[in-house]
Residue frames relative to the residue before (quaternion, step in Angstrom):
aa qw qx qy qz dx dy dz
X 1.0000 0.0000 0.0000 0.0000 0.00 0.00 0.00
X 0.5101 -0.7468 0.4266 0.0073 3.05 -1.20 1.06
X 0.3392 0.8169 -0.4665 0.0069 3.80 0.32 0.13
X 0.4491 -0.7276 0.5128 -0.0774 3.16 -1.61 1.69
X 0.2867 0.8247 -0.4845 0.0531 3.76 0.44 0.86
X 0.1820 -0.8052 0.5529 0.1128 3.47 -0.19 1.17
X 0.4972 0.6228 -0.5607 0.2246 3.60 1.04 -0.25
X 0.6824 0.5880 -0.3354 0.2757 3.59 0.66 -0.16
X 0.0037 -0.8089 0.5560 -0.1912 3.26 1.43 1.33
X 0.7224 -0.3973 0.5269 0.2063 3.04 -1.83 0.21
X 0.4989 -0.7218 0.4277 0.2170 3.65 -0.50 1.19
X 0.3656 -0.7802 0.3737 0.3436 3.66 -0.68 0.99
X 0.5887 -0.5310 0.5237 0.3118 3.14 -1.14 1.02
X 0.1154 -0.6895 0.7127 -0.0579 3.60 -1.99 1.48
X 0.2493 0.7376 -0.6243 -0.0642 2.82 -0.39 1.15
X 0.4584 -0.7205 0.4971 0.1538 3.81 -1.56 0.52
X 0.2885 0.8674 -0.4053 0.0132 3.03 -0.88 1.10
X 0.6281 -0.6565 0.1859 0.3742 3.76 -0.60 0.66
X 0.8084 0.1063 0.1420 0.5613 3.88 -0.43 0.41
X 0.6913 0.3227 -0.4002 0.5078 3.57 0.82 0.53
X 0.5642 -0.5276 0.4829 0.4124 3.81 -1.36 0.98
X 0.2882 -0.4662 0.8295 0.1078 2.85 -2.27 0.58
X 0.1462 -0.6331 0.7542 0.0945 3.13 -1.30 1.35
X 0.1757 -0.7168 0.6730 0.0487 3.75 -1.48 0.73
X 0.1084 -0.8571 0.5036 -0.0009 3.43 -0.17 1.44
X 0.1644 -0.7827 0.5984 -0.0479 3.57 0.14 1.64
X 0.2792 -0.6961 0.6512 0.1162 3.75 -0.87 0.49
X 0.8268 -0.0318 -0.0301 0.5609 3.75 -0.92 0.90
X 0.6566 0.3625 -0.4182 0.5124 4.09 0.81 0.08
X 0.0531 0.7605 -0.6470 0.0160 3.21 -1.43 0.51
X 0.3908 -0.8022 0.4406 0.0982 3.84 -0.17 1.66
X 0.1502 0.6915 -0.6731 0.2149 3.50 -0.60 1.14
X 0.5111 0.7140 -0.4676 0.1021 3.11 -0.38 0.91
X 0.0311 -0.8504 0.4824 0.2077 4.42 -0.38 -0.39
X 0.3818 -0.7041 0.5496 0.2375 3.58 -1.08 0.92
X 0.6004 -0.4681 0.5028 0.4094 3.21 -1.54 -0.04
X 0.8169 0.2964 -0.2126 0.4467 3.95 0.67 -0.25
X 0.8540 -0.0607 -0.0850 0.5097 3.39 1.23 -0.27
X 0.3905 -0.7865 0.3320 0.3446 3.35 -0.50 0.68
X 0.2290 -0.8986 0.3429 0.1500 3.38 -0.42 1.23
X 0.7045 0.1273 -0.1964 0.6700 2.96 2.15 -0.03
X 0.1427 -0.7606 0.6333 -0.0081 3.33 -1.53 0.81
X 0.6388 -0.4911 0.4951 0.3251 3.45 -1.67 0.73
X 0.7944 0.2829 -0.0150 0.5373 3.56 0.28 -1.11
X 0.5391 -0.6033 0.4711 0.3513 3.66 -1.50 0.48
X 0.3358 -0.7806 0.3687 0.3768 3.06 -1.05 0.32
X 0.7120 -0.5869 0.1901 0.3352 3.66 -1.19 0.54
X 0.7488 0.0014 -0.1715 0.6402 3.11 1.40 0.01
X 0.1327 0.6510 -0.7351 0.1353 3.56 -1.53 0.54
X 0.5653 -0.7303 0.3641 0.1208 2.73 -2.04 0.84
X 0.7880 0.0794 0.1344 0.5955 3.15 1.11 -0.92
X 0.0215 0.7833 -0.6203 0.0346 4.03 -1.21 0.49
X 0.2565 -0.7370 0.6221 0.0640 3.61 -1.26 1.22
X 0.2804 -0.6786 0.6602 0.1585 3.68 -1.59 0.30
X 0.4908 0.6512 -0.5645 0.1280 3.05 -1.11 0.86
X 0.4546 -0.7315 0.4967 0.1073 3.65 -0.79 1.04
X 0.1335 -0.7420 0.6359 0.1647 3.51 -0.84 1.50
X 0.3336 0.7921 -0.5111 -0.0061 3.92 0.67 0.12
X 0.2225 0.7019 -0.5794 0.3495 3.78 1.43 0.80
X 0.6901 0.5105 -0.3558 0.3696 3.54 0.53 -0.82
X 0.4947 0.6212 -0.3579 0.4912 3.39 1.48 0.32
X 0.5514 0.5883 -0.2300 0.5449 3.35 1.31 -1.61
X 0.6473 0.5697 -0.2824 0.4204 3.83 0.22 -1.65
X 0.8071 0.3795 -0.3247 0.3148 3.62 -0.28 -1.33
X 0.6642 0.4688 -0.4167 0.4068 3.35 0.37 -0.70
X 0.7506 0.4304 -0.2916 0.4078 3.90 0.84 -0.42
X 0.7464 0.3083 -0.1633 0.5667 3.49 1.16 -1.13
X 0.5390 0.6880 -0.3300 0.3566 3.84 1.09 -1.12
X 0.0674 0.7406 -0.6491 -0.1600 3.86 -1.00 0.02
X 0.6457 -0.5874 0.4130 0.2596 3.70 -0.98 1.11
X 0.2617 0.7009 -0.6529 0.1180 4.28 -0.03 0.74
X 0.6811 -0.4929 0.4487 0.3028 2.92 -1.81 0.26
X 0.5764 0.5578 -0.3442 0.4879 3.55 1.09 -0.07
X 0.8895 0.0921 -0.0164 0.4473 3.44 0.34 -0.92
X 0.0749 -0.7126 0.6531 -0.2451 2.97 0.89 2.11
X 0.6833 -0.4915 0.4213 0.3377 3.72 -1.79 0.16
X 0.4007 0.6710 -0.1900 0.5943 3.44 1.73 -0.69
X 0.8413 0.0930 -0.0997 0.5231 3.76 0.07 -1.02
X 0.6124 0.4731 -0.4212 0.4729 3.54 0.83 0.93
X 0.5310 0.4926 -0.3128 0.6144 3.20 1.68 -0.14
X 0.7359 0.4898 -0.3624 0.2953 3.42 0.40 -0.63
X 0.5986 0.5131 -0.3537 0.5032 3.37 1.64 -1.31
X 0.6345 0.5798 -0.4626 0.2176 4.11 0.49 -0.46
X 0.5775 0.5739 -0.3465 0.4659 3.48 1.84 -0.16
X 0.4738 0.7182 -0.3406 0.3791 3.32 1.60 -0.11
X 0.2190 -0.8907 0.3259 0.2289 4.11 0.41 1.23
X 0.5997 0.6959 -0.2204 0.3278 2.96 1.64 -0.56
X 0.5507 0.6469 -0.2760 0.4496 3.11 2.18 -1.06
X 0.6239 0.6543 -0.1765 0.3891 3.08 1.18 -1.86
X 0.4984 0.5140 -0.1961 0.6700 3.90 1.56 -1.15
X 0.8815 0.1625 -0.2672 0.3538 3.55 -0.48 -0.64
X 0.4602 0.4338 -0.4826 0.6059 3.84 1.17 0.42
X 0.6562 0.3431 -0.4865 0.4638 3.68 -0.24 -0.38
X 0.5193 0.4501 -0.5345 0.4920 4.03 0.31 -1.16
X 0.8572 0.3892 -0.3156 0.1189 3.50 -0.28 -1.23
X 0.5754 0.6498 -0.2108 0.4497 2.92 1.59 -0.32
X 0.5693 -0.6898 0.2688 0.3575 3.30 1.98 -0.68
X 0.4232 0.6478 -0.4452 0.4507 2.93 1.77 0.71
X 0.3606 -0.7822 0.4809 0.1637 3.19 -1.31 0.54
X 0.5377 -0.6662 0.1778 0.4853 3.96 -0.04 0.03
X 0.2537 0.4587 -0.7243 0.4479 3.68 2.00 0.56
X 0.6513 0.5133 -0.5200 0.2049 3.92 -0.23 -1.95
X 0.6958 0.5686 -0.3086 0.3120 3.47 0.29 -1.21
X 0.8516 0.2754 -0.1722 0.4115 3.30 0.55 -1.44
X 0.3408 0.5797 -0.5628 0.4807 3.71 1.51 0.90
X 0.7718 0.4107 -0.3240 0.3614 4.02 0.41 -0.79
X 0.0995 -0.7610 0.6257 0.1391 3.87 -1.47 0.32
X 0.1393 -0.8615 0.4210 0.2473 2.80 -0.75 0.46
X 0.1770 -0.9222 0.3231 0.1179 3.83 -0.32 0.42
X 0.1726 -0.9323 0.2796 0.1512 3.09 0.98 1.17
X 0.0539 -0.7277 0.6486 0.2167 4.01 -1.20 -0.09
X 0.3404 -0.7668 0.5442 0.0067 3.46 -0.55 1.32
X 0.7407 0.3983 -0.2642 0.4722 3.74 0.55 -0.57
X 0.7002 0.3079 -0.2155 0.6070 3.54 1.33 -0.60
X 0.3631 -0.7470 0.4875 0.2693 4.25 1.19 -0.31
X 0.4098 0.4718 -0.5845 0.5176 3.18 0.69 0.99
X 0.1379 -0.6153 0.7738 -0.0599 2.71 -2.32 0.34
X 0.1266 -0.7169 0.6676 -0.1559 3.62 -1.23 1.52
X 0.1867 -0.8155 0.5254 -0.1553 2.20 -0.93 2.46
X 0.1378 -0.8605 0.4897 -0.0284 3.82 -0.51 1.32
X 0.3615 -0.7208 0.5834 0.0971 3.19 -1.15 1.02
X 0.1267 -0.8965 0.4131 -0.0980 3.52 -0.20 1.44
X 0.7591 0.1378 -0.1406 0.6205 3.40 1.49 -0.60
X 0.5983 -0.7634 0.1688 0.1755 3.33 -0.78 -0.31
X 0.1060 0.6565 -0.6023 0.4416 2.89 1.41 2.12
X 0.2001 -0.7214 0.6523 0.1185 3.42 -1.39 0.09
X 0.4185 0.7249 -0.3856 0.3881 3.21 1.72 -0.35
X 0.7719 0.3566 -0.2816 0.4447 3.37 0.24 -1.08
X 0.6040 0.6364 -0.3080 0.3678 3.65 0.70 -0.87
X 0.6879 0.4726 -0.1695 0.5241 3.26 1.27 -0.81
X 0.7063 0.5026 -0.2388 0.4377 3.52 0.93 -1.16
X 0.7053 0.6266 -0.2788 0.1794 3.21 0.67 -1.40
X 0.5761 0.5775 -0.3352 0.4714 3.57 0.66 -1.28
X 0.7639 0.4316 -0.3998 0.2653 3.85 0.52 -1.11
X 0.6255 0.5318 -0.3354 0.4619 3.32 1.63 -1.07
X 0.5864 0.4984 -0.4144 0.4858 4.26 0.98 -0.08
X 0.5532 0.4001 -0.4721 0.5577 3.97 0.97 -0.64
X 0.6207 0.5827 -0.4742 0.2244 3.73 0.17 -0.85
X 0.5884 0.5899 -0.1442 0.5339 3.18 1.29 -1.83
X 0.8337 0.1848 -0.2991 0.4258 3.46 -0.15 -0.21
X 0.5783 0.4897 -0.4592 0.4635 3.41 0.82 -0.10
X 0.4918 0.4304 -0.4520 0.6071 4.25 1.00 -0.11
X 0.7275 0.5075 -0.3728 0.2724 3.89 0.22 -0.55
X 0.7962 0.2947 -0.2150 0.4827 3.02 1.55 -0.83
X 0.2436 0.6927 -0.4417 0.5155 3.12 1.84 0.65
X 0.6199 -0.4767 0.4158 0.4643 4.16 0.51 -0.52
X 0.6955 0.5460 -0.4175 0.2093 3.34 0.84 -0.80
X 0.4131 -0.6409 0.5015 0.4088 3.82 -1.02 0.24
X 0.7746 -0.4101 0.3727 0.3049 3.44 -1.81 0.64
X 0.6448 0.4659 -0.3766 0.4747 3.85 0.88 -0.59
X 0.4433 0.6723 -0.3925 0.4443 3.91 1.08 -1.14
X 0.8031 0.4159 -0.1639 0.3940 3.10 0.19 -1.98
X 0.4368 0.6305 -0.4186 0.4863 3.72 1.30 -0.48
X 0.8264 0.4351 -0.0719 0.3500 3.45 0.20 -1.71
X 0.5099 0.6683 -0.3732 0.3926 2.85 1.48 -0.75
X 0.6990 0.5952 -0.1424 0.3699 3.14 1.09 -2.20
X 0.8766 0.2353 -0.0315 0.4186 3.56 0.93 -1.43
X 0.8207 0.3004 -0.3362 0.3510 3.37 1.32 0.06
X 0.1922 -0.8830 0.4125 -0.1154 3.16 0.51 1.66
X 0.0861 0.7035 -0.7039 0.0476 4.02 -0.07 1.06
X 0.3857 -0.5601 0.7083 0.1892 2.95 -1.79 1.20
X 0.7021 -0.5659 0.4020 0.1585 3.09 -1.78 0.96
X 0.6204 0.5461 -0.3100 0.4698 3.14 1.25 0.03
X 0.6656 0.3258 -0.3295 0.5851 3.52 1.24 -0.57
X 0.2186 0.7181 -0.5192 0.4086 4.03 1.14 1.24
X 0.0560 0.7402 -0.6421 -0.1916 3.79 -0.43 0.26
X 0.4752 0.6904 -0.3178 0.4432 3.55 0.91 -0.94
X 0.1443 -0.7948 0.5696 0.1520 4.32 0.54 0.43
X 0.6906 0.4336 -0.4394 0.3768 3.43 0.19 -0.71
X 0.5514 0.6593 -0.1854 0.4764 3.63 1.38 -1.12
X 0.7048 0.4533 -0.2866 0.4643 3.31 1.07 -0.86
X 0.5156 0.6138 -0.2996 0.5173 3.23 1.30 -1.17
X 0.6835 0.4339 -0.3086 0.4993 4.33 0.38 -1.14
X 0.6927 0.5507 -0.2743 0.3763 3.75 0.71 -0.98
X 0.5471 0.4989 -0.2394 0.6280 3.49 1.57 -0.97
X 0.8519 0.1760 -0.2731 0.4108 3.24 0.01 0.19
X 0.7882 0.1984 -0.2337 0.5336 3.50 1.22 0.02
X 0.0360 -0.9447 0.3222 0.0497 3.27 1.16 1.27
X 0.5889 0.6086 -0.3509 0.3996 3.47 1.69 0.32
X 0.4402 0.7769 -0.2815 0.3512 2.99 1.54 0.16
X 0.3839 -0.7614 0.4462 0.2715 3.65 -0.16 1.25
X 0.3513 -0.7639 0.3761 0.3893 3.86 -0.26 0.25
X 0.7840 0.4838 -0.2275 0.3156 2.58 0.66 -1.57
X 0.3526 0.6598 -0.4617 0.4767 4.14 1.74 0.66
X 0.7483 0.3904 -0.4073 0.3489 3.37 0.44 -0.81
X 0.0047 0.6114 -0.7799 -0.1343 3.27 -1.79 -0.04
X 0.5153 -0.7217 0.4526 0.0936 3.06 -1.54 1.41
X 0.4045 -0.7147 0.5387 0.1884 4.07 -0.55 1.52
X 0.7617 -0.3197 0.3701 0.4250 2.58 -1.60 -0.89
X 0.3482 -0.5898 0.7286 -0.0050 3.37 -1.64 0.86
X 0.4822 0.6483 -0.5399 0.2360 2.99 -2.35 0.98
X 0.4281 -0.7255 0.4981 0.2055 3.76 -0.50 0.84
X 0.2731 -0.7279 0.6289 -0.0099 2.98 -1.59 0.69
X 0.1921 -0.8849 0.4015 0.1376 3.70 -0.49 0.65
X 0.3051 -0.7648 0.5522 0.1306 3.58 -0.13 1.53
X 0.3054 -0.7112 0.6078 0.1777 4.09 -0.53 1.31
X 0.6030 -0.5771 0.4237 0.3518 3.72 -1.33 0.53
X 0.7767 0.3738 -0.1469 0.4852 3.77 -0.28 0.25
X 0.7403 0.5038 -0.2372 0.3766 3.10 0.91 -0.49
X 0.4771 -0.5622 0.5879 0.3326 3.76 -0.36 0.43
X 0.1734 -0.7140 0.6750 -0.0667 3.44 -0.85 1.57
X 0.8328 -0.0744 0.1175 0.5357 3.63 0.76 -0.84
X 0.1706 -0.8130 0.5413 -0.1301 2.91 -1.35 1.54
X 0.1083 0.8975 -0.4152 0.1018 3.46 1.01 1.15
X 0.1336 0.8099 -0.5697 -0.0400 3.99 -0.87 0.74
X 0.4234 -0.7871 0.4476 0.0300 3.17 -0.87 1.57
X 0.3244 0.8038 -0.4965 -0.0467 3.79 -0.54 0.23
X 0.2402 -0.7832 0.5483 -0.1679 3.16 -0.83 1.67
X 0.1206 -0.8931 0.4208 0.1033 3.40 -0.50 0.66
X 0.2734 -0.8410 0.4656 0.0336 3.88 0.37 1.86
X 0.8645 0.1655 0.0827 0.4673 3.68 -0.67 0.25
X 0.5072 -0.5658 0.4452 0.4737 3.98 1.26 -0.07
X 0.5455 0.5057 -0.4410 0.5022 3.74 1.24 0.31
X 0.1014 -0.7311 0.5863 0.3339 3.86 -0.62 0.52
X 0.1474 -0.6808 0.7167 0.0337 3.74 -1.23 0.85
X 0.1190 -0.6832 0.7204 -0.0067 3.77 -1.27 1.80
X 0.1317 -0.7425 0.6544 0.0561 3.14 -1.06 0.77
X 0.1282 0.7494 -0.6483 -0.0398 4.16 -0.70 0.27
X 0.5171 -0.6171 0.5907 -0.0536 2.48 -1.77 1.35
X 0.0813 0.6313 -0.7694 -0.0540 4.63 -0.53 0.78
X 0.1342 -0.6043 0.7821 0.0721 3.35 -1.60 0.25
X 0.0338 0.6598 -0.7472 0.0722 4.39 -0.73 0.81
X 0.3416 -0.7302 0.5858 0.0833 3.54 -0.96 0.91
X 0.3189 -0.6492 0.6390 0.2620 4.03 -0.38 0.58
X 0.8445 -0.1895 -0.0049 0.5009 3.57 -0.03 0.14
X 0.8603 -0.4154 0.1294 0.2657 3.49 -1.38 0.44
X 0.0670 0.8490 -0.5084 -0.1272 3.46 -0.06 0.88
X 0.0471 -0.6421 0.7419 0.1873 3.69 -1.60 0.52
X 0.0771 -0.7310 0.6682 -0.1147 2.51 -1.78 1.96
X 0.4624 -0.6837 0.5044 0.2534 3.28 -1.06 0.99
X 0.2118 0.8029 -0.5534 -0.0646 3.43 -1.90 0.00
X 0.4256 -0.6794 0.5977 0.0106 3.64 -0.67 0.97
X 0.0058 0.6585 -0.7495 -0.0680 3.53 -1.70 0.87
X 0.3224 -0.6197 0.7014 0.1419 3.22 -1.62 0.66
X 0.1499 -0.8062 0.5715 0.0310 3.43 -1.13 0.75
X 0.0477 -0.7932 0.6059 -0.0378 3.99 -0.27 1.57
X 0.4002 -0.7150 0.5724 -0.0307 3.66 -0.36 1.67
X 0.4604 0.7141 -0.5083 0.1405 3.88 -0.27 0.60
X 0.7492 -0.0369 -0.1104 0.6521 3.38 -0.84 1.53
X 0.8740 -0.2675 0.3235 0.2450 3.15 -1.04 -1.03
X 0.4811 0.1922 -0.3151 0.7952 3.29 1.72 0.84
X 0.0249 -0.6618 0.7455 0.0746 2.49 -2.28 0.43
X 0.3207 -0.6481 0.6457 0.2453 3.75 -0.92 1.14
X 0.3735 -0.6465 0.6634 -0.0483 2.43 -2.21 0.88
X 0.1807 0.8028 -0.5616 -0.0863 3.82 0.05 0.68
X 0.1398 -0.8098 0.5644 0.0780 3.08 -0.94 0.60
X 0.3106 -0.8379 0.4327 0.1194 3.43 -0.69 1.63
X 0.0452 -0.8408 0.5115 0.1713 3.58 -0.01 0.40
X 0.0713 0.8845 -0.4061 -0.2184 3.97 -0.52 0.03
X 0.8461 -0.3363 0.2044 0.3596 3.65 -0.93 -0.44
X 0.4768 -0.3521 0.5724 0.5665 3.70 -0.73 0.28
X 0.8461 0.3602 -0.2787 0.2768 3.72 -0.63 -1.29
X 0.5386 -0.6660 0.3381 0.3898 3.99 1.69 -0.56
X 0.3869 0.5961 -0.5468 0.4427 3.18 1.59 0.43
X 0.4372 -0.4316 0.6562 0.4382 3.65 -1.57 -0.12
X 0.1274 -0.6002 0.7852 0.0840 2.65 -1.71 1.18
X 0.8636 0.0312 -0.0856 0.4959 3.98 0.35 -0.34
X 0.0619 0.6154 -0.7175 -0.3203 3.43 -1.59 -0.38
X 0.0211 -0.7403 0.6531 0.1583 3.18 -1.31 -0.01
X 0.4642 -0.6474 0.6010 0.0646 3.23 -1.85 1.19
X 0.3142 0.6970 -0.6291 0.1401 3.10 -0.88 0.78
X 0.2474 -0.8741 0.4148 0.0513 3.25 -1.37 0.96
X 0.0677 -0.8795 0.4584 -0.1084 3.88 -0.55 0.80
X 0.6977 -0.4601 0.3067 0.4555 3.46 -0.99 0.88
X 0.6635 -0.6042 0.4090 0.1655 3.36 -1.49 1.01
X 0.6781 0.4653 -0.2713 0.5000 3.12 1.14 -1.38
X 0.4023 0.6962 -0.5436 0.2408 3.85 0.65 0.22
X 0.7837 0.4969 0.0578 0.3681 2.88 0.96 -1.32
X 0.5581 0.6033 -0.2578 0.5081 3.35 2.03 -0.45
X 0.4746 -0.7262 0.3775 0.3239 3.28 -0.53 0.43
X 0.6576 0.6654 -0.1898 0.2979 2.99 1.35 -0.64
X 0.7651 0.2758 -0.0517 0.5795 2.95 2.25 -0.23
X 0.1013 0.8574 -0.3910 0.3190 2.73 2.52 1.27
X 0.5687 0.6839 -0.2442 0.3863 3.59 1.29 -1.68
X 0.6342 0.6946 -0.1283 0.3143 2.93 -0.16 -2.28
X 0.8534 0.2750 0.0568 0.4392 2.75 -0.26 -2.28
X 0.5486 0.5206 -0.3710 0.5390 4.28 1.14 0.14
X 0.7539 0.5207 -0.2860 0.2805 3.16 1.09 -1.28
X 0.4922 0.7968 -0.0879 0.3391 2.97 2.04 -1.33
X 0.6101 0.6654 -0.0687 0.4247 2.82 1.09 -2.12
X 0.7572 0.4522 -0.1612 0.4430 3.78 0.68 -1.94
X 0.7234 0.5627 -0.2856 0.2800 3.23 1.32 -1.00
X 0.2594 0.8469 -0.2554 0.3876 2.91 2.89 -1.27
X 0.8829 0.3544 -0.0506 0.3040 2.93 -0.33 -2.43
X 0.5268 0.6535 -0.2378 0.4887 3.74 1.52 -0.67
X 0.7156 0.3646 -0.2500 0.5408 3.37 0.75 -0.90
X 0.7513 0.4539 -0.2779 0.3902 3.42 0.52 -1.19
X 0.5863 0.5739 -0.2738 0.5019 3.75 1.24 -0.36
X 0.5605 0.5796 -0.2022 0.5558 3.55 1.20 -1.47
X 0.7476 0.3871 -0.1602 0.5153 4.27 0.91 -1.33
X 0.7147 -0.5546 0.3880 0.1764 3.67 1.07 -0.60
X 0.7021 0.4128 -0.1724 0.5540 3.30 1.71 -0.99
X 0.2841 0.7789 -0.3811 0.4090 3.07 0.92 0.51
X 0.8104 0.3054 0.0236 0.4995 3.92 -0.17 1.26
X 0.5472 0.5390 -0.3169 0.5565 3.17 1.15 -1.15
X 0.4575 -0.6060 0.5749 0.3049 3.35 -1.80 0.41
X 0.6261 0.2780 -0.4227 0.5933 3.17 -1.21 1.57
X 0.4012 0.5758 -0.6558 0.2784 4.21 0.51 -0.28
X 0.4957 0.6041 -0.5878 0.2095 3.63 0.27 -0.96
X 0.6763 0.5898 -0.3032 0.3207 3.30 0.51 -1.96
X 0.7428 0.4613 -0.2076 0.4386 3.38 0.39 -1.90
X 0.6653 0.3842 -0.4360 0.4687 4.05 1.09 -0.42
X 0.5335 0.6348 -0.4109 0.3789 3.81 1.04 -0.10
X 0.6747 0.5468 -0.2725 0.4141 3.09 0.94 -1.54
X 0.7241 0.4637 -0.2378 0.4518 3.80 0.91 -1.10
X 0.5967 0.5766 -0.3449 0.4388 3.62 1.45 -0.88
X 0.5355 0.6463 -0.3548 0.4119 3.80 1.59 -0.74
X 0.5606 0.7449 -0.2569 0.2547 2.70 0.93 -2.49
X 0.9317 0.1904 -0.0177 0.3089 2.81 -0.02 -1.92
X 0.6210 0.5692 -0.3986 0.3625 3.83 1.36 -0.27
X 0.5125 0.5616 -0.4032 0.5093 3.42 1.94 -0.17
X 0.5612 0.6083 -0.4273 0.3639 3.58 0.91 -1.06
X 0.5655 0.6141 -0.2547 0.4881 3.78 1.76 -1.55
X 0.5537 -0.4946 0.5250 0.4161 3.86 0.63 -1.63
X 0.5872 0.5603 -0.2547 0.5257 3.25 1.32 -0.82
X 0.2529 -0.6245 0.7389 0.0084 3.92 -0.63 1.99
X 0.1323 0.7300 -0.6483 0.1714 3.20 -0.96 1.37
X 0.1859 -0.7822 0.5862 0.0998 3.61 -0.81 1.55
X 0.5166 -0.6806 0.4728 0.2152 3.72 -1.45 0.89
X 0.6260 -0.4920 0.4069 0.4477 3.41 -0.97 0.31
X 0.5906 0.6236 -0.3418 0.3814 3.64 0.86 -0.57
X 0.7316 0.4302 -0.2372 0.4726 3.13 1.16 -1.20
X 0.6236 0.6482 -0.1921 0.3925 3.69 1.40 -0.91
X 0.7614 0.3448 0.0273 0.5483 3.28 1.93 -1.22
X 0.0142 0.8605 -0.5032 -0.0786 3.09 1.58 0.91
X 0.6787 0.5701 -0.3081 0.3455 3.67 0.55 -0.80
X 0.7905 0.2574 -0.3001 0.4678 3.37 0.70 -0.67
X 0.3679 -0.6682 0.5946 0.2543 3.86 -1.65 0.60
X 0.2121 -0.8459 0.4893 -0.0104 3.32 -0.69 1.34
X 0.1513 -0.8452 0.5110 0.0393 4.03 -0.15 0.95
């Protein structure tokens, strides 16, 4: 298996400067919005201000096509619309750690016909001016990641620290993915696995691309003598996908991995527990019964028939392929 994380782009460039616009080039967003205490966006610059930066989030262009999946929720259209939403705009800054001086120091001056937007510093926090933009790239990059607009709510505001975690294995996922809303997950299936001495247990290769330079790193692990290790998946249901992390750990109980992976919702509903078992048996029957079974690449050919037929049923049902645009599956 193959895995493809471009999120590790190169940090956006800040640059400061005195009395001269900042243009903010936002791709498919456009900021229209006004609080109840300060106006955080306007039609027109404002008449005075102190200070404006340049820098372009148009990675979030680069990103979707690799990590992004295509829903009816988080069209370009319904990500523009929620940025006019003042309350969102308020509860990403809170989360980010602005306060309502931070807030009511920033404007925001959108262009809609060209998708830009020009952000000004008007009073005299710098806090928010600086913070904000990262905690709006964040938000839309989870939107066009699959997640719906509430997620991304929770994401922002309902933060448990791992300590108030009874659930240890949970605590152990939360420490390390501390954006994670608890109270989404629900805990799968569980059980241990037994890595044999000598034998290559795991063969992981990473490629990630740092600076416009791509850099692969891989990872063998061979055990000197037998190891039983435990491991545990959490399931986080949202809209129509639902990630899967699975925590794997150590002969000794340390975490040795999680992994993320994501997959049609209806896996996990009961309501399409049946259906989708019944489907599956018929899958593996035919494809065993024909030969293609096993072969490298069956995944594909058991996807293609697992579709086939739950549409033939009524049941629209996307494949990990299509969910995991990033990763190459054999």
């Amino acid at each position: 298996m193959v895995h493809q994380d471009p999120s590790h782009q190169h940090g956006l460039g800040l640059t400061i400067m005195s009395k001269m616009k900042m243009t903010l080039i936002l791709p498919m967003v456009a900021f229209l919005c006004v609080t109840a205490s300060a106006q955080l966006v306007s039609t027109s610059p404002p008449d005075k201000w102190n200070r404006a930066d340049s820098h372009t989030i148009s990675e979030l262009m680069f990103l979707a096509p690799l990590r992004g999946v295509q829903l009816s929720h988080n069209t370009p259209e319904a990500i523009q619309n929620e940025f006019r939403d003042a309350e969102l705009i308020r509860t990403i800054g809170k989360a980010s750690g602005l306060s309502e001086h931070d807030l009511g120091a920033i404007m925001v001056v959108p262009e809609p016909s060209e998708q830009r937007a020009t952000i000004y510093q008007i009073g005299d926090s710098d806090k928010g001016y600086a913070v904000i933009i990262d905690g709006l790239r964040e938000y839309v990059r989870g939107r066009q990641e699959g997640h719906t607009k509430s997620y991304m709510v929770a994401a922002f505001t309902n933060v448990v620290p791992p300590s108030a975690i009874s659930d240890p294995d949970l605590r152990v996922l939360v420490s390390q993915k501390s954006h994670l809303p608890v109270s989404w997950l629900e805990k799968g299936q569980s059980g241990t696995r037994t890595n044999k001495a000598g034998v290559m247990s795991r063969h992981t290769i990473t490629v990630t691309v740092v600076d416009g330079r791509t850099v692969t790193n891989e990872f063998i692990h061979i055990p000197k003598v037998d190891e039983l290790c435990r491991w545990v998946s959490y399931n986080l249901a949202d809209g129509e996908i639902c990630w899967r992390y699975h925590v794997q750990f150590k002969a000794d109980g340390s975490l040795e991995d999680i992994g993320e992976i994501k997959c049609d919702a209806k896996e996990v509903d009961p309501q399409y527990q049946k259906v989708i078992k019944e489907v599956e048996g018929e899958v593996r029957a035919e494809m065993k019964k024909n030969g293609s079974s096993g072969n490298l690449g069956s995944v594909h050919i058991f996807w293609e028939l697992k579709k086939a037929k739950l549409k033939s049923r009524g049941v629209e049902w996307r494949s990990p392929a299509e969910c995991n645009r990033s990763i190459c599956f054999d």
